[in-house]
N, C-alpha and C positions, 0 to 999 in steps of 0.2 A: 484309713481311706475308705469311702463309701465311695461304688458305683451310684451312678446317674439313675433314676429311673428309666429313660432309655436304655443306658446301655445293661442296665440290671434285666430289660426284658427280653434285650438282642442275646444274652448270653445264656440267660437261664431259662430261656421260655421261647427258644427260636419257634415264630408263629407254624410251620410246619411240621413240626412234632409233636407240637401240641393239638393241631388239628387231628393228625394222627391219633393221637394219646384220647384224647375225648370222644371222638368217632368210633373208633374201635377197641378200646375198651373200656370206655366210662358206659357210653348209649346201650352197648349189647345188654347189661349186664344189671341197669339199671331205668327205671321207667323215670326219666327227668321231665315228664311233658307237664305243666302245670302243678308244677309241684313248688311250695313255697321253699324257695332256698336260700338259708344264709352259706355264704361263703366266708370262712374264718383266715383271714391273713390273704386276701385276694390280693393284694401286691398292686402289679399296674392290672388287673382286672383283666387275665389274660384268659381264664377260665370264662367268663361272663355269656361268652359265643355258644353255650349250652344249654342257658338257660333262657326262656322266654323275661323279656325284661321286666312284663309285668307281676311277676315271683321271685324275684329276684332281689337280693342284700350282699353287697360283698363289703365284707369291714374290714379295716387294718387298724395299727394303732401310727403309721409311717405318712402323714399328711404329702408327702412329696407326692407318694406311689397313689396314693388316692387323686388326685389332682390328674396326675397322668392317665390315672385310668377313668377320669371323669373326660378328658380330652379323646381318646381313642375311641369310647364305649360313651355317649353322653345318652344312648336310651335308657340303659343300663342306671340302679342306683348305687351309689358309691359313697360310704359312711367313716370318718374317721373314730374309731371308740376308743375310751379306755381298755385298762385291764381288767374294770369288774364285768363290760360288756354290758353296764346299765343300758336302757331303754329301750332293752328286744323283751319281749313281753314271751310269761313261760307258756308253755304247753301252743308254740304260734310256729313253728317251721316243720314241714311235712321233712327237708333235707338238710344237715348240714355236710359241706364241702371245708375237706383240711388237704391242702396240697403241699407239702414241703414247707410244712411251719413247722411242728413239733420238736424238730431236733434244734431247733433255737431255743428250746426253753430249758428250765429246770423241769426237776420230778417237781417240787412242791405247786410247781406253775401250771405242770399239767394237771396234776391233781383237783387243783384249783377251775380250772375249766373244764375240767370232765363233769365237774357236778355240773357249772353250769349249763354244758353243753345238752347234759339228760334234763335241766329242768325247762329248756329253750324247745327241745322236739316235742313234737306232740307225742301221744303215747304210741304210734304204731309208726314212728317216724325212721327215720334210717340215718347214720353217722357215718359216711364217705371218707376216707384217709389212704393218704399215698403218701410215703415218708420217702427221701432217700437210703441209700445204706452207704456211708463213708466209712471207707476203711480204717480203722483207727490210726495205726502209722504210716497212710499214703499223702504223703507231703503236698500233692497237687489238689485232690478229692479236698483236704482240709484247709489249704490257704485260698483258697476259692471261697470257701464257706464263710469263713472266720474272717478274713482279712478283706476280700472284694466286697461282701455280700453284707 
């Protein structure tokens, strides 16, 4: 079973903690004004509210979550790519944004995007990541992940 895009954003991204979360510790910490940013695994584009629209890429490979977050956010650009992440041109994003994608992947996947990710920034560019931490044997933490999500 997959959640909805709806309700994957009501659960995992309730719009007030996420205000919260970007306001007070993404902004302090990090100069996002005019900065070109892709967003890697933007989901329903719930990050988007940070960035000025016209710098702004958030891509998934999930056409649903893309569509939704083309409905919510329509200033905002909203891109479905593959996994090689062809047609972002290298040394072209001042930021990229990784919110709670990575532990969906394998090593050899991350691996695989790490290059890309350094030939996508520009050279004095910045690489933003926020992972969860699931506990390995908490039954709740992992059938969320795995089974809803």
């Amino acid at each position: 079973m997959r959640a909805s895009p709806a309700i994957y954003d009501l659960i995992v991204h309730p719009r007030l903690f996420t205000k919260w979360f970007g306001e007070r510790i993404l902004r302090p910490f990090f100069d996002l004004s005019k900065k070109k940013t892709l967003e890697f695994g933007c989901g329903t584009g719930v990050n988007s509210f940070l960035f000025d629209p016209k710098y702004y890429l958030g891509v998934d490979i999930d056409e649903q979550r893309i569509g939704y977050a083309r409905k919510l956010y329509p200033n905002h650009r909203f891109e479905v790519v593959g996994q090689e992440l062809s047609g972002i041109d290298e040394d072209s994003y001042d930021v990229i944004l990784i919110s709670g994608v990575l532990h969906h992947l394998t090593d050899p996947q991350i691996q695989g995007y790490w290059k890309r990710f350094l030939g996508i920034l520009k050279p004095d560019g910045v690489l933003i990541i926020f992972e969860p931490y699931l506990v390995p044997k908490s039954g709740v933490s992992n059938w969320i992940d795995h089974e809803l999500l």
